[in-house]
C-alpha positions in Angstrom: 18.6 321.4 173.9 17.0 319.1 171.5 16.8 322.1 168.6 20.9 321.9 169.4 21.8 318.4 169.1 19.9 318.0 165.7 21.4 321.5 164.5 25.1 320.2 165.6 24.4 316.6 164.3 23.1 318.3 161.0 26.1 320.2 160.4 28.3 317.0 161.6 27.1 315.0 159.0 27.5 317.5 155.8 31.1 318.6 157.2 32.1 315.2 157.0 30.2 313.7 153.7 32.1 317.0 152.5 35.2 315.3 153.3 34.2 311.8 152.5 33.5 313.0 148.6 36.8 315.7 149.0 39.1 312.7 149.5 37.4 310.4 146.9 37.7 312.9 144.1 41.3 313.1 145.3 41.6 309.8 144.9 39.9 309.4 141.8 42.4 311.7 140.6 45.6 309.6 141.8 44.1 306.7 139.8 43.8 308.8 136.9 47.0 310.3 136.9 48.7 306.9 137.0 46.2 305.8 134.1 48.2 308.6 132.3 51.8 308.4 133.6 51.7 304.7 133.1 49.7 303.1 130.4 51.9 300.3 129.8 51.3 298.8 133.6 47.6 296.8 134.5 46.6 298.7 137.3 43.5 296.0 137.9 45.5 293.1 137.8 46.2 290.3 140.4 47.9 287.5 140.8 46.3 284.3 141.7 46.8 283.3 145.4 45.8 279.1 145.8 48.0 278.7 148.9 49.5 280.4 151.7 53.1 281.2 151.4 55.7 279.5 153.3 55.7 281.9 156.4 51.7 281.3 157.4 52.1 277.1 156.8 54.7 277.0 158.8 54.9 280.3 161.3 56.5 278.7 164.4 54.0 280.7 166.7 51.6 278.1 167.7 49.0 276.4 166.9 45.8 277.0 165.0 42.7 277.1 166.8 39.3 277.3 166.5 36.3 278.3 169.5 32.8 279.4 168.7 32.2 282.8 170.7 29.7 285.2 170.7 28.0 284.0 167.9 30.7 283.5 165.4 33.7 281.2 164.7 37.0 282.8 165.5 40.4 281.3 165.0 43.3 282.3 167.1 46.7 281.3 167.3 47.8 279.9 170.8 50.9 278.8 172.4 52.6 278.9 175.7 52.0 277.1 178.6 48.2 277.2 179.5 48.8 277.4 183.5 50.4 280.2 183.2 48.6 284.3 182.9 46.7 284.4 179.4 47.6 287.5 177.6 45.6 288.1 174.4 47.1 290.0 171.2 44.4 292.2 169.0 45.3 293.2 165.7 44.6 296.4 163.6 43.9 297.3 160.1 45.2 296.0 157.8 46.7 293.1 159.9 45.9 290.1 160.8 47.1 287.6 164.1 50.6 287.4 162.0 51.3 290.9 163.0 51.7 289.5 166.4 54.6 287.0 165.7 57.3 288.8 167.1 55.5 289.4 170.5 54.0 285.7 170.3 57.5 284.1 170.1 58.9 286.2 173.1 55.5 286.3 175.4 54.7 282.6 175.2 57.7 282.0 178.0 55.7 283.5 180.7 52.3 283.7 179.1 49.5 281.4 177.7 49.6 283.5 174.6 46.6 284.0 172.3 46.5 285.9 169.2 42.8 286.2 167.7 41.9 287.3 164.1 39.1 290.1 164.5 36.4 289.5 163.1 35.6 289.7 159.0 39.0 289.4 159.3 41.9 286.0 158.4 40.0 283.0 158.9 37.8 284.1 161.7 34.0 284.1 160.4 32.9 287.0 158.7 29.3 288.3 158.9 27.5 289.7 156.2 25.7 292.5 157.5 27.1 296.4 158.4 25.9 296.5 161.8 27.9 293.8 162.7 31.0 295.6 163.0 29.5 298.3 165.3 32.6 298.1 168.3 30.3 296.4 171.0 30.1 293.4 169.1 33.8 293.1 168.8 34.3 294.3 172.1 31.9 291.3 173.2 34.3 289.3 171.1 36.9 289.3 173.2 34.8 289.1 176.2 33.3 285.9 175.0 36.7 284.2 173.9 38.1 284.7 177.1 35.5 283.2 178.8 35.5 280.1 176.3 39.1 280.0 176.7 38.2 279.3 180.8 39.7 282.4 182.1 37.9 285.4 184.5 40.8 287.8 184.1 44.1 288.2 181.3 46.3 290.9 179.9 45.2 292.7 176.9 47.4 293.8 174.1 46.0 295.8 171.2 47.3 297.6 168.3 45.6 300.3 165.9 41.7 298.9 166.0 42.1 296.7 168.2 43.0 299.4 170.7 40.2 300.8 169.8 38.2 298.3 170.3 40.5 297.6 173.4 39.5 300.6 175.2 36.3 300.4 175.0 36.8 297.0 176.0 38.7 298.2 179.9 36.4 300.7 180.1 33.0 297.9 180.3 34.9 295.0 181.7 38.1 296.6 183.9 37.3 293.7 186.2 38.5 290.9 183.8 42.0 292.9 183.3 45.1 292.5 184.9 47.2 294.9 182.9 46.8 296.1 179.2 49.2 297.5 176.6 47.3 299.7 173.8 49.7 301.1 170.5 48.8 303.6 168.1 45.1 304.7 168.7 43.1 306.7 170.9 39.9 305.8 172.1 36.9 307.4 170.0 36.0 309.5 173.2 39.7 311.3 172.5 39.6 310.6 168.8 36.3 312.7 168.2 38.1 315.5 170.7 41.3 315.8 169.1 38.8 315.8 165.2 37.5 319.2 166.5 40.6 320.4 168.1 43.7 319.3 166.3 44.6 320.5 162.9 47.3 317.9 163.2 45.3 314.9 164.1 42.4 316.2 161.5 45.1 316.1 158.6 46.1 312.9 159.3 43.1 311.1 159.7 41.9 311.9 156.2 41.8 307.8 155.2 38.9 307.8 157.8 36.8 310.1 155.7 37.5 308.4 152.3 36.6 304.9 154.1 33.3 305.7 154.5 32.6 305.8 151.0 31.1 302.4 149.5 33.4 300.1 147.2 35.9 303.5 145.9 38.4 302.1 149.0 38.2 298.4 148.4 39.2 299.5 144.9 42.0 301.9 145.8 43.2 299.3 148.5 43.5 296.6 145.7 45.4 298.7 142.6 48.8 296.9 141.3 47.8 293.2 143.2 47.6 295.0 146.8 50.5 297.3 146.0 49.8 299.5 149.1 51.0 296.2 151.8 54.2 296.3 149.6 54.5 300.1 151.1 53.3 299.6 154.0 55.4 296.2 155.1 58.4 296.4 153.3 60.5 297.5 156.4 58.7 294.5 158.3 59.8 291.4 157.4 60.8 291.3 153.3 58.3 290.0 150.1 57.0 286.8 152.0 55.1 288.9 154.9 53.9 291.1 152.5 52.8 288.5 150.1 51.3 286.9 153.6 49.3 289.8 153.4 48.3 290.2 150.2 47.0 286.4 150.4 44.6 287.3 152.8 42.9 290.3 151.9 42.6 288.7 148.9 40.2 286.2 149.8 36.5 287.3 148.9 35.4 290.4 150.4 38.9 290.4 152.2 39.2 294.2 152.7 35.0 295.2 152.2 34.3 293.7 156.2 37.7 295.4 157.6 36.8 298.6 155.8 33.1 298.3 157.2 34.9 299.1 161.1 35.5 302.6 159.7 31.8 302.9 158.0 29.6 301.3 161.0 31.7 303.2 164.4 32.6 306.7 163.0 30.1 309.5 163.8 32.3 312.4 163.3 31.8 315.0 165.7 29.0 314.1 167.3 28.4 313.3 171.2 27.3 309.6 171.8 26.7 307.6 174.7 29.7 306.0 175.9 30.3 303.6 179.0 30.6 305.0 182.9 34.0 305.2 183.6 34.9 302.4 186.1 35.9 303.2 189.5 39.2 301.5 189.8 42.0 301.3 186.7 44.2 298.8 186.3 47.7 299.5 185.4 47.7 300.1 181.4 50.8 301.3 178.8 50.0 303.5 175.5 52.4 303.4 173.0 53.2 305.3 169.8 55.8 305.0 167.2 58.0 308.1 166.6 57.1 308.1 163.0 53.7 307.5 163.2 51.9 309.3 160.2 48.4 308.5 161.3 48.3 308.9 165.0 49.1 312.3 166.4 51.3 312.2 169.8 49.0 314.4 171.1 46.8 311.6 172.2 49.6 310.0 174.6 48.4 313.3 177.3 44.7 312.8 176.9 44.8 309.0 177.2 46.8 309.8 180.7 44.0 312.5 181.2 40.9 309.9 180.7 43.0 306.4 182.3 44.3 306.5 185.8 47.6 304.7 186.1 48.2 304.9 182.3 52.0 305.4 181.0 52.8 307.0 178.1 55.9 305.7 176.1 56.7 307.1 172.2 58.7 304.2 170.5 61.8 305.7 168.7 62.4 305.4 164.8 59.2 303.3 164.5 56.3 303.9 162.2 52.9 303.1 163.0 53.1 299.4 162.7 55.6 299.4 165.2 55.4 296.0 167.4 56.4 294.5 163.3 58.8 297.8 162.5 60.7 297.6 165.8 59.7 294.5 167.3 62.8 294.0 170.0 62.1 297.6 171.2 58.8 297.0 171.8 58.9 294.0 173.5 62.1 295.4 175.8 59.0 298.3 176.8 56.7 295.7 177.3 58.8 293.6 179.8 59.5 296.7 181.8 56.2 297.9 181.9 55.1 294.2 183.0 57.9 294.0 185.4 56.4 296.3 187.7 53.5 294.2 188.1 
């Protein structure tokens, strides 16, 4: 058995530095090409950024707050009444709190809303080392924050990483949730699965590979002053929330500690030792937008598969960054789903 695991971890690990170096060169390439097809732009450059623009001094979603947890500093934005349920927002990559606004604004009439910045990321405090963004430290995070905040139980809301990081979250600490809502990502249990069994899934997970590579993504990630947010956000909100954006990855090492989730949690393949499932589930909703081209539908079954009392909603029209891309939608799903509660 032992001869087995090394043999399987062995070839794990050159299928997927295979892949890491594939997509690199691939990049490498693109950056080449548009050395060639456009000499005249400066690919490197980037504008200055002194200030936050207009929409993060003066968002209208709360107020900035600060609370030492777990070690580390971590600011969240709160508002809402705080008698009320807490419900907690988590962010993905490349997002910050600010991707929660839309929610924030409609949640804080029945919630004590909270929407933390992860951490290495916005102006929550950002360790130095690797192995600080292994996913039980920002699992413990939230566990910690919630604690400081006074609170035993609250309802989780997680997009992207933060699902990620949400689900492993439910699956130690069910007992502090009342109801979650996860969007766009699997947990790595179902991730790894659906690497070894979806050509689908596989294809479009390929940014996973290239992130594990040191300082190439960082680069790729900054080309034409953060040219890839203007792609990414420009159906969510117009040039100031992408220029929000661009402000805050471009602090110093602004995208190196967000990239490092993808280098420090990602053994691909492999079998690792994972939580006992807990014995009761809350009620939990997993949602995924229609155009997502990152996140395969096919994880909507298997997340009902691995999480009793789990429903499974796909989000029409909306691409992956779909509580910004189709933010009424999504909170008309949410209040249905929290309804029934």
């Amino acid at each position: 058995m032992g001869l087995q695991y090394y043999v399987r971890e062995t070839i794990s690990c050159v299928v997927a530095y295979a892949l890491c170096l594939f997509y690199s060169v691939r990049v490498l390439f693109g950056i080449l090409v548009l050395f060639v097809t456009k000499p005249h732009k400066k690919p490197w450059a980037q504008k200055e950024r002194s200030a936050p623009p207009a929409c993060l001094q003066n968002h209208g979603c709360g107020e900035d707050k600060y609370q030492n947890a777990n070690g580390i500093r971590i600011h969240y934005v709160e508002s809402g009444d705080r008698s009320k349920p807490l419900m907690v927002f988590v962010h993905g990559f490349p997002e910050f709190w600010f991707s929660w606004r839309h929610q924030m604004k409609e949640f804080s009439k029945d919630y004590w809303v909270v929407a933390m910045d992860m951490r290495g990321y916005g102006d929550t405090e950002k360790p130095q080392y690797r192995y600080a963004y292994r996913i039980d430290n920002m699992t413990d995070d939230i566990r910690c924050l919630v604690r400081a905040l006074g609170r035993q139980k609250f309802t989780l809301v997680a997009h992207d990483w933060g699902a990620v990081v949400g689900w492993h979250f439910i699956t130690k600490h069910m007992d502090m949730i009342d109801q979650y809502i996860m969007m766009d990502a699997p947990s790595q249990k179902i991730a790894r699965k659906l690497f070894s069994s979806s050509k689908t899934q596989f294809k479009m997970s390929w940014y996973i590979f290239f992130y594990q590579m040191p300082w190439l993504p960082e680069l790729f990630l900054r080309l034409m002053d953060f040219h890839i947010f203007k792609v990414v956000f420009r159906d969510h909100g117009g040039p100031e929330v992408v220029e929000a954006y661009k402000y805050v990855f471009s602090k110093p090492n602004g995208l190196t500690y967000p990239v490092n989730y993808y280098r420090e949690n990602f053994r691909f393949f492999a079998n690792v030792l994972r939580p006992p499932k807990p014995k009761t589930f809350a009620r939990g909703l997993y949602l995924i937008g229609e155009h997502d081209l990152y996140i395969s539908k096919e994880t909507g079954p298997l997340m009902q598969q691995e999480f009793q009392n789990l429903e499974y909603k796909v989000v029409p029209e909306a691409d992956h960054f779909l509580q910004q891309h189709k933010p009424e939608l999504v909170n008309r799903y949410m209040r249905e789903f929290l309804a029934k509660s």
